[in-house]
Backbone as XML, in Angstrom:
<?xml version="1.0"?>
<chain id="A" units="angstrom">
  <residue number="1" name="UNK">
    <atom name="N" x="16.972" y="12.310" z="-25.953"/>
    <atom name="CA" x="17.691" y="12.913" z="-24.854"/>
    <atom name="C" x="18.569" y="14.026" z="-25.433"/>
  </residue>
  <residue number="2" name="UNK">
    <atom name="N" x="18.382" y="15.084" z="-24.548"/>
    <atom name="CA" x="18.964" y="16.291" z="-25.505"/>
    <atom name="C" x="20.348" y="16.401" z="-24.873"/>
  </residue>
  <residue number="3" name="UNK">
    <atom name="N" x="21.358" y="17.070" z="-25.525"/>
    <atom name="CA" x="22.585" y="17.310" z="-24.285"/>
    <atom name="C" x="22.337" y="18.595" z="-23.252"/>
  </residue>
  <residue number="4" name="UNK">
    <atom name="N" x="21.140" y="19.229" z="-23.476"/>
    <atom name="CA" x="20.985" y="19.526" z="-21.809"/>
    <atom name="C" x="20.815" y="18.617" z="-20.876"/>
  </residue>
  <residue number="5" name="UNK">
    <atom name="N" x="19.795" y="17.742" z="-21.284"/>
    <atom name="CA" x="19.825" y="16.575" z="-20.343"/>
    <atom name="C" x="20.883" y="15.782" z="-19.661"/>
  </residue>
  <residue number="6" name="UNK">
    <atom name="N" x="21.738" y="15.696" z="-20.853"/>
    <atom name="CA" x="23.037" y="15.206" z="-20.184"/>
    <atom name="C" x="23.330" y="15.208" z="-19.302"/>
  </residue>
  <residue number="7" name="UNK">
    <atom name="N" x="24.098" y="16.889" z="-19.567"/>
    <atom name="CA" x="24.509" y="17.729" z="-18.838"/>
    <atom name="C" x="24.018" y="17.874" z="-16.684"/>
  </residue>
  <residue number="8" name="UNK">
    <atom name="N" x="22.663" y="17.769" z="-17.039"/>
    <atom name="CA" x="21.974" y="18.081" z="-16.017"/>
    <atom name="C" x="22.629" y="16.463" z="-15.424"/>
  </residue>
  <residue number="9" name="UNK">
    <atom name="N" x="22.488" y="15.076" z="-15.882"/>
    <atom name="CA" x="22.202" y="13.803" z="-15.418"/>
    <atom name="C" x="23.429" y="13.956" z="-14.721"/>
  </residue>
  <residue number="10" name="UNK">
    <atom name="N" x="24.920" y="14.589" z="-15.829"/>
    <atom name="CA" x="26.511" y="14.226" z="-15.331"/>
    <atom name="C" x="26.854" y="15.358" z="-13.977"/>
  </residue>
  <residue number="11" name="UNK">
    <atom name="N" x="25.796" y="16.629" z="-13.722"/>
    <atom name="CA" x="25.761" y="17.480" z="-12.214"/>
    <atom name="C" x="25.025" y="16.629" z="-11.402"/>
  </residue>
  <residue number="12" name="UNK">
    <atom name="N" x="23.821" y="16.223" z="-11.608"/>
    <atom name="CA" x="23.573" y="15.304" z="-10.591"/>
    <atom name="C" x="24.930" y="13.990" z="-9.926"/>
  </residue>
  <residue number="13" name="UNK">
    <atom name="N" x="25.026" y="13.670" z="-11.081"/>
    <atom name="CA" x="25.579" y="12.227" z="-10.734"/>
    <atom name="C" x="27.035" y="12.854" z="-9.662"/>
  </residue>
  <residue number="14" name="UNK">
    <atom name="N" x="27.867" y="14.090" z="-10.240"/>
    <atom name="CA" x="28.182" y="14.785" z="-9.178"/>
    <atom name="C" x="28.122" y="15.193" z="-7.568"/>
  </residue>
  <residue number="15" name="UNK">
    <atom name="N" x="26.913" y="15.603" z="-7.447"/>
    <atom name="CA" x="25.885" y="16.497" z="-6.562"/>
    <atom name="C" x="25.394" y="15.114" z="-5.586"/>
  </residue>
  <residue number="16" name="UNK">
    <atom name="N" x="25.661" y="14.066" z="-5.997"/>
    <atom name="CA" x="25.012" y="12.804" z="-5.309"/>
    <atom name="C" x="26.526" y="12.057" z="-4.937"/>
  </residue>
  <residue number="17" name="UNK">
    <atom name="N" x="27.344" y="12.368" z="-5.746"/>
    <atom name="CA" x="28.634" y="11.440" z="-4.819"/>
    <atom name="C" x="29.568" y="12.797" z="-3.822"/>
  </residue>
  <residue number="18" name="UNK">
    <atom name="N" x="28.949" y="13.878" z="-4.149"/>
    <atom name="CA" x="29.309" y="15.072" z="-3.087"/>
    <atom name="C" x="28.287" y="14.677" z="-1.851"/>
  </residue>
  <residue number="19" name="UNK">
    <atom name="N" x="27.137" y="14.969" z="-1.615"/>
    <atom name="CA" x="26.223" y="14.451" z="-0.707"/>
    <atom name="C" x="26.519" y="13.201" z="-0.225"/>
  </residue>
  <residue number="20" name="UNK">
    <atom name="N" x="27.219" y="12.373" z="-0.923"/>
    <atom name="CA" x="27.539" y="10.846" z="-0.137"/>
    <atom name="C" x="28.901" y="11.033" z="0.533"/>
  </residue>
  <residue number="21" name="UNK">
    <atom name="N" x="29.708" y="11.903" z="0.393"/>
    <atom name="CA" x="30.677" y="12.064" z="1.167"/>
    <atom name="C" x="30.580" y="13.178" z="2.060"/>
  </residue>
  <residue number="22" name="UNK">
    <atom name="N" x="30.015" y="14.281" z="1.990"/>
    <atom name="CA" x="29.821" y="15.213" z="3.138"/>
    <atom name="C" x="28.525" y="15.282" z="3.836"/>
  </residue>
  <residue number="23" name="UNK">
    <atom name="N" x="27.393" y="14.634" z="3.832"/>
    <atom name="CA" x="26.504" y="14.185" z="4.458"/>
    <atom name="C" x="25.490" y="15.784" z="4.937"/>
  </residue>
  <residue number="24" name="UNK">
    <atom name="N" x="25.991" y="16.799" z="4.055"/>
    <atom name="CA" x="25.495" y="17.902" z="4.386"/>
    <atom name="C" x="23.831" y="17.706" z="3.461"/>
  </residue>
  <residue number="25" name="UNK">
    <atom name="N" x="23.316" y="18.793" z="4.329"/>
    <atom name="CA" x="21.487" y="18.512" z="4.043"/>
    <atom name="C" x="21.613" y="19.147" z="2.918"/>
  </residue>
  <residue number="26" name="UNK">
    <atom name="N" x="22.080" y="20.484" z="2.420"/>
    <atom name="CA" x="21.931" y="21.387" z="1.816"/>
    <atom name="C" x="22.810" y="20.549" z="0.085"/>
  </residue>
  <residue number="27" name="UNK">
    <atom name="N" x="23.340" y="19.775" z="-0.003"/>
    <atom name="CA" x="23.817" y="19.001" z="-1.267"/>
    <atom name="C" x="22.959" y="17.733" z="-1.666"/>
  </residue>
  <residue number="28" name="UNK">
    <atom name="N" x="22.279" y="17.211" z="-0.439"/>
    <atom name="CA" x="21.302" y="16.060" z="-0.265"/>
    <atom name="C" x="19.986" y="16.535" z="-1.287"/>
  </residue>
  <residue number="29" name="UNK">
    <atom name="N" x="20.191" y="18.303" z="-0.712"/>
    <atom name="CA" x="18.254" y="18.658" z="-1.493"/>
    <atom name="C" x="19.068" y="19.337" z="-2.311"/>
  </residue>
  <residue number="30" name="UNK">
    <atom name="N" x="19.967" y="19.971" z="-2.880"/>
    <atom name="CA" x="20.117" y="19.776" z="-4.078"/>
    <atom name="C" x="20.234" y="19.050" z="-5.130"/>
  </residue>
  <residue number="31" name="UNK">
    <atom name="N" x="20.917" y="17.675" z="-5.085"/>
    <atom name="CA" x="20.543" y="16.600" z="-5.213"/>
    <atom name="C" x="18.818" y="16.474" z="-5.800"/>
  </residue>
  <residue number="32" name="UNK">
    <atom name="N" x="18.121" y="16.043" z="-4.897"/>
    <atom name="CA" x="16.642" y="15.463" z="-5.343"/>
    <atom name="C" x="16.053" y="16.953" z="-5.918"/>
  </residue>
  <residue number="33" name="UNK">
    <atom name="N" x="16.817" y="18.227" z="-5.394"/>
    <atom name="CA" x="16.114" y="18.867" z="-6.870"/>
    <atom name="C" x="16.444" y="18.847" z="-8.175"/>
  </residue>
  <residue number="34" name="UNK">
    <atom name="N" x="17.965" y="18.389" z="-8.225"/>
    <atom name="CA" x="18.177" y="18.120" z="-10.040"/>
    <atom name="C" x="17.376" y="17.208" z="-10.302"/>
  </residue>
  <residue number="35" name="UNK">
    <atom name="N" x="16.858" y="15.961" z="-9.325"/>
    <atom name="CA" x="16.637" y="14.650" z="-9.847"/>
    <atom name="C" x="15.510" y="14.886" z="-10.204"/>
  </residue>
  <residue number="36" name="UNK">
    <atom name="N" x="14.621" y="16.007" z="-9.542"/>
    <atom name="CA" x="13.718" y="16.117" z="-9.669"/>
    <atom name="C" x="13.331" y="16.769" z="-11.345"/>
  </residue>
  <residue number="37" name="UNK">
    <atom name="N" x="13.742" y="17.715" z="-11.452"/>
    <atom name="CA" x="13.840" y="18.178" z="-12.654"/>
    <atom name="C" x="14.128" y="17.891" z="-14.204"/>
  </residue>
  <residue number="38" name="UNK">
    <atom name="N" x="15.290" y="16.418" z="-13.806"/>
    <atom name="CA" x="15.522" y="15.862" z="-14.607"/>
    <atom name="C" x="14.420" y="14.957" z="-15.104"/>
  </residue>
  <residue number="39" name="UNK">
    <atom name="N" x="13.733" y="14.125" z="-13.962"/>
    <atom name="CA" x="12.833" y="13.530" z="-14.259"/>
    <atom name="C" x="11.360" y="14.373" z="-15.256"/>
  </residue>
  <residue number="40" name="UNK">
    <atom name="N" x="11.534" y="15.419" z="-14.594"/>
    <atom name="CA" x="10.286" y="16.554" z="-15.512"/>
    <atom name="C" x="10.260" y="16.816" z="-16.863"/>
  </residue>
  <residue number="41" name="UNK">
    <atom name="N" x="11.845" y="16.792" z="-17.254"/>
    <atom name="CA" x="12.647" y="17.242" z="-18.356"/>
    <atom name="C" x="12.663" y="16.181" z="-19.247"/>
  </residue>
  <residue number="42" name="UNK">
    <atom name="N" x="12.850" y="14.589" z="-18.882"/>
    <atom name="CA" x="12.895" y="13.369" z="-19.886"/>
    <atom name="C" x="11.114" y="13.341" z="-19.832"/>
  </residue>
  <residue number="43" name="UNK">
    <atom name="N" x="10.137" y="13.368" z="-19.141"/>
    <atom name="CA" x="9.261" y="12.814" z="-19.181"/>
    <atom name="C" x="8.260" y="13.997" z="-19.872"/>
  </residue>
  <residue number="44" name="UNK">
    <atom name="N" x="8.447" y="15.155" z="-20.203"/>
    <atom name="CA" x="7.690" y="16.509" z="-21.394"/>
    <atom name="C" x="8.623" y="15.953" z="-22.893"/>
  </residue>
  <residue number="45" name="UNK">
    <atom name="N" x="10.308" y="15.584" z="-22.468"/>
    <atom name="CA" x="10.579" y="15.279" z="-24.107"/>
    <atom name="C" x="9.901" y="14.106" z="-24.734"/>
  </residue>
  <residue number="46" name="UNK">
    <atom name="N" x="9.527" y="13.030" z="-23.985"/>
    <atom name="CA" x="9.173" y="11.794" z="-23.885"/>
    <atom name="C" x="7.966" y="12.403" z="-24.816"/>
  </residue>
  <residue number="47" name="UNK">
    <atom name="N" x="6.738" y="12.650" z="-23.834"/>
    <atom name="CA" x="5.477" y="13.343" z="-24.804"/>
    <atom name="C" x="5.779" y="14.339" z="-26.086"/>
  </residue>
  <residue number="48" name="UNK">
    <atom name="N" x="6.537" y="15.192" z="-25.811"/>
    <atom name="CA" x="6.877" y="15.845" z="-27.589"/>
    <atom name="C" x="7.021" y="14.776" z="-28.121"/>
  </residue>
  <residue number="49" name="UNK">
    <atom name="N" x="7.609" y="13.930" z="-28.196"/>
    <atom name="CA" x="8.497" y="13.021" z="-29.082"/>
    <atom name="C" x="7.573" y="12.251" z="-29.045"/>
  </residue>
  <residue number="50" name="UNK">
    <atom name="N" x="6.601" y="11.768" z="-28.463"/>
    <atom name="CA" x="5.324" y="10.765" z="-29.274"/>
    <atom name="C" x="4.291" y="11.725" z="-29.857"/>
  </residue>
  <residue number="51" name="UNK">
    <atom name="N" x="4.197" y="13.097" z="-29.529"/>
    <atom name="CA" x="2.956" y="13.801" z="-30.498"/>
    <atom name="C" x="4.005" y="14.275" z="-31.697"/>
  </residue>
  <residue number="52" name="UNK">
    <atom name="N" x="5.013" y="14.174" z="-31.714"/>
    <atom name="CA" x="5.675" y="14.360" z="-33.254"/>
    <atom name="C" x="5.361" y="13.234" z="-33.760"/>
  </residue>
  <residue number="53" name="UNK">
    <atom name="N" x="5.453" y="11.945" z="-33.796"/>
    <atom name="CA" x="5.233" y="10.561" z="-34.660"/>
    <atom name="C" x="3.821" y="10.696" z="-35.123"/>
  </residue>
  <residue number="54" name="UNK">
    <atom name="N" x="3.058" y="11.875" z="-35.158"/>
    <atom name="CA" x="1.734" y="11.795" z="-35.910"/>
    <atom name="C" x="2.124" y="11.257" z="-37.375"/>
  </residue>
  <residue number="55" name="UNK">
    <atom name="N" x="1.434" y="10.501" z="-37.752"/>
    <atom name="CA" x="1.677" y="10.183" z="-38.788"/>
    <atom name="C" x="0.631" y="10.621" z="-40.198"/>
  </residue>
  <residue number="56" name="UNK">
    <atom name="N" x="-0.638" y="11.634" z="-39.492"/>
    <atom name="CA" x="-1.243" y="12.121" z="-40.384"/>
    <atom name="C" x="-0.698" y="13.657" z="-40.774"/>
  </residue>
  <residue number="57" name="UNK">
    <atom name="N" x="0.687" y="13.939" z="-40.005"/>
    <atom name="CA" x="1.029" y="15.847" z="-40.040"/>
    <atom name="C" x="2.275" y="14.871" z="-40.978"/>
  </residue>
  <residue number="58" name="UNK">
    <atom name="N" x="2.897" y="14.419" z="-41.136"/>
    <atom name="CA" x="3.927" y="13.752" z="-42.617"/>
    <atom name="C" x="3.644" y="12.202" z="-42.885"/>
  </residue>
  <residue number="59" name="UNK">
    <atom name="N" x="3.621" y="12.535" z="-43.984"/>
    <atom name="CA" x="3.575" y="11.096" z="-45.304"/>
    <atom name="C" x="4.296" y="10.123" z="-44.304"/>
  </residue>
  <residue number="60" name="UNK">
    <atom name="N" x="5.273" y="10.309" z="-43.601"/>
    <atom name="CA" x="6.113" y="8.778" z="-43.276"/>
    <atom name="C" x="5.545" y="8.427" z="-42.264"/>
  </residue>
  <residue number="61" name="UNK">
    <atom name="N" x="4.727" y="7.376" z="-42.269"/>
    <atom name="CA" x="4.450" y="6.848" z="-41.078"/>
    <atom name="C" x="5.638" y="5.400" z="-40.167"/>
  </residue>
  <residue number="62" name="UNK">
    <atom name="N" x="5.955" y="5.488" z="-40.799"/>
    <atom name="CA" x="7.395" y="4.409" z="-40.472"/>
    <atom name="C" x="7.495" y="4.053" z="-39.027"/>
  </residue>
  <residue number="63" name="UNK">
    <atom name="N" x="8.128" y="6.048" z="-38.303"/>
    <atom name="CA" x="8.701" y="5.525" z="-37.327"/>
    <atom name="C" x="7.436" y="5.792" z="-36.382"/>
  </residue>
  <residue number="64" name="UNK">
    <atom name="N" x="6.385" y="6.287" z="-36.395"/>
    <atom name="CA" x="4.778" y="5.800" z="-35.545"/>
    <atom name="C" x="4.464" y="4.155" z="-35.649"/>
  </residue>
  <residue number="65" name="UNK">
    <atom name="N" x="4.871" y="3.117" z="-36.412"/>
    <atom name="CA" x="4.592" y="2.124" z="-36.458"/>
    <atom name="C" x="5.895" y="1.038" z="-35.992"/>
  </residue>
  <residue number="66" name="UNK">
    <atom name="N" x="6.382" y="1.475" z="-36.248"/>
    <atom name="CA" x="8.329" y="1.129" z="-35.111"/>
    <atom name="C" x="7.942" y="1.979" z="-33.712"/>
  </residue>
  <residue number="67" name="UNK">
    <atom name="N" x="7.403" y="2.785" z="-33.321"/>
    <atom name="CA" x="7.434" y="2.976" z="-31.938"/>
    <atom name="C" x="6.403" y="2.129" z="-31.763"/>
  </residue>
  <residue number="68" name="UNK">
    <atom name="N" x="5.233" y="2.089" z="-31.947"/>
    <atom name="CA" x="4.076" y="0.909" z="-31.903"/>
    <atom name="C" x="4.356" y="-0.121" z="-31.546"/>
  </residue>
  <residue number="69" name="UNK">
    <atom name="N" x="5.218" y="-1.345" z="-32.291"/>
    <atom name="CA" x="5.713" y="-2.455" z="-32.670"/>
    <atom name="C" x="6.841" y="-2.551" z="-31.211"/>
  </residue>
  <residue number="70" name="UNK">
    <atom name="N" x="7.333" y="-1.786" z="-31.300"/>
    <atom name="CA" x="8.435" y="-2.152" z="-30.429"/>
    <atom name="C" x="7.439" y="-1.406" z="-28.518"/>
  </residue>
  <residue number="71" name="UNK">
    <atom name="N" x="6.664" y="-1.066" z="-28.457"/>
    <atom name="CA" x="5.974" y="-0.853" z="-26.917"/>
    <atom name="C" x="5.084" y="-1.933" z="-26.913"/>
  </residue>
  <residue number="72" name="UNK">
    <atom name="N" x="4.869" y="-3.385" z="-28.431"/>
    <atom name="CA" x="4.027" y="-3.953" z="-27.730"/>
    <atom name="C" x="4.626" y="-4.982" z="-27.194"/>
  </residue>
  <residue number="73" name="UNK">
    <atom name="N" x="3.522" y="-5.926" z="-26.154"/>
    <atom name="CA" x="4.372" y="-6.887" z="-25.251"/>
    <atom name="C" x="3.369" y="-8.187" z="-25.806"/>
  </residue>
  <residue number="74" name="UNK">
    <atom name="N" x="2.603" y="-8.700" z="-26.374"/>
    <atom name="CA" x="2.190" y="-9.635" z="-26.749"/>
    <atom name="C" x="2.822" y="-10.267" z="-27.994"/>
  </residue>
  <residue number="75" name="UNK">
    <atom name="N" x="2.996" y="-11.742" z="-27.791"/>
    <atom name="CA" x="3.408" y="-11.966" z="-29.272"/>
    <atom name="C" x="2.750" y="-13.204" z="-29.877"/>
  </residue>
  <residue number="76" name="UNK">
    <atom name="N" x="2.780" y="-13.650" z="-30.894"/>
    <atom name="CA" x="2.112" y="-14.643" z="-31.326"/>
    <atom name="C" x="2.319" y="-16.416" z="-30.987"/>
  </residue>
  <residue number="77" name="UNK">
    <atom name="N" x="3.409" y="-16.384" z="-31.076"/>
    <atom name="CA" x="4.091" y="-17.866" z="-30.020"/>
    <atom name="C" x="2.842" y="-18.792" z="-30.904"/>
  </residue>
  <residue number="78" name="UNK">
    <atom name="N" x="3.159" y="-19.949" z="-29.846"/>
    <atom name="CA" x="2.591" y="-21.389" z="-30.726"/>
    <atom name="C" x="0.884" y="-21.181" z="-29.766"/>
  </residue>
  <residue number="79" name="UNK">
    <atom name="N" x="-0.132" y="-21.725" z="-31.093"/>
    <atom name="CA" x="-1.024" y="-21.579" z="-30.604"/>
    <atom name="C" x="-1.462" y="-23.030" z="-30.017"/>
  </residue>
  <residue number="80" name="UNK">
    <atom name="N" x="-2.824" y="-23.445" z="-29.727"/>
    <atom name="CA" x="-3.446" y="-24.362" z="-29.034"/>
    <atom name="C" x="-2.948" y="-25.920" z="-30.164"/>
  </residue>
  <residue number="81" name="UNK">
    <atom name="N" x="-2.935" y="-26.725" z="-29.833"/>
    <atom name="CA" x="-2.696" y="-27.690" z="-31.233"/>
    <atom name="C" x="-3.933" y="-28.939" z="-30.709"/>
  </residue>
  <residue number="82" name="UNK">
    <atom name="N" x="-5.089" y="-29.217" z="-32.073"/>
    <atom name="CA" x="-5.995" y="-29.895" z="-31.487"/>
    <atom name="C" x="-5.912" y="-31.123" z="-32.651"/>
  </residue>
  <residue number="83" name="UNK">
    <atom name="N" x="-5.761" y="-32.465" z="-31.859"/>
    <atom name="CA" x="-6.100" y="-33.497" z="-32.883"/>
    <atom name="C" x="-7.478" y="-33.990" z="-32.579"/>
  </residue>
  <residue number="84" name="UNK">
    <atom name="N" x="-7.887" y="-34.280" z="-33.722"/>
    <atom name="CA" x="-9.631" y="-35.189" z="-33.599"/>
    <atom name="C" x="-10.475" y="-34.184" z="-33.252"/>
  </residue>
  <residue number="85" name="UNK">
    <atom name="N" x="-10.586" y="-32.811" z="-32.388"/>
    <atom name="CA" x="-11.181" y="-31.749" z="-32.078"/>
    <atom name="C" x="-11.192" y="-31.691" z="-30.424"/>
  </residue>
  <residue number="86" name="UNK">
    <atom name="N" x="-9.550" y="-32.630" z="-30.142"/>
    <atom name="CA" x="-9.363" y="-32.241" z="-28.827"/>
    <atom name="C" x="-7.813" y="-31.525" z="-27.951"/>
  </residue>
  <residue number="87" name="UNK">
    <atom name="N" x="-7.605" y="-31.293" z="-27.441"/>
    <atom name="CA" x="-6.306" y="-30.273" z="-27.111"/>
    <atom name="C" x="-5.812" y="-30.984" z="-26.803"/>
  </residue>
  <residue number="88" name="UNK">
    <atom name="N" x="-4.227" y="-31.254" z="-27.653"/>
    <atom name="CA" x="-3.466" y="-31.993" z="-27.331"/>
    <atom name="C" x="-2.686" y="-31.484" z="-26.304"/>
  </residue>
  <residue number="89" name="UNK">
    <atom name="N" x="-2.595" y="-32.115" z="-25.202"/>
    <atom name="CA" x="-1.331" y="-31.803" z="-23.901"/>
    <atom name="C" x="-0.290" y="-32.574" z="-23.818"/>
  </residue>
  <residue number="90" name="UNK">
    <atom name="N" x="-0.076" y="-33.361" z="-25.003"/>
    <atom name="CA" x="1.594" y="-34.425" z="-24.666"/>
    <atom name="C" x="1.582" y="-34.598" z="-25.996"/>
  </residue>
  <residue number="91" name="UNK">
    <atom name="N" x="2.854" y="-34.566" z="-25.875"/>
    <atom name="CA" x="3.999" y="-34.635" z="-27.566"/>
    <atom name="C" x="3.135" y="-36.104" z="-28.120"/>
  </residue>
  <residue number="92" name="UNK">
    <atom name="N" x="2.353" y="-36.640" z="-27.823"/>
    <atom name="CA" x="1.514" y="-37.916" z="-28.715"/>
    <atom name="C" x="1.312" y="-37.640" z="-30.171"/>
  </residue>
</chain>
């Protein structure tokens, strides 16, 4: 997040408690056009910032394998437990 971004998030956040008190149209769509923009603005840095983690354009592959690691959602947990060659379902 760059501090333009900021910047832009702390006029919105503005621009939206102005529109909640004067109920005028013209602060309402200004409003959803920062929001709009902002959203355009995190979601192009978002993509730079995963085609920089190439890890074949520099030696460090580190933080391509820390962004990896940390977007996945599966984990290893306890697997099946079988006595005699049958699935145990109670602490027996």
């Amino acid at each position: 997040m760059t501090t333009d971004i900021k910047r832009l998030i702390r006029k919105k956040q503005r621009l939206y408690n102005k529109s909640k008190k004067s109920k005028k149209p013209s602060h309402k769509k200004a409003f959803k056009d920062i929001r709009s923009l902002i959203r355009n603005k995190l979601h192009k840095n978002y993509w730079d910032y995963l085609n920089n983690l190439d890890p074949k354009k520099d030696n460090n592959s580190k933080k391509f394998w820390k962004y990896i690691k940390s977007r996945k959602q599966d984990t290893m947990g306890i697997g099946t437990l079988k006595n005699n060659g049958v699935l145990a379902e109670t602490a027996e």
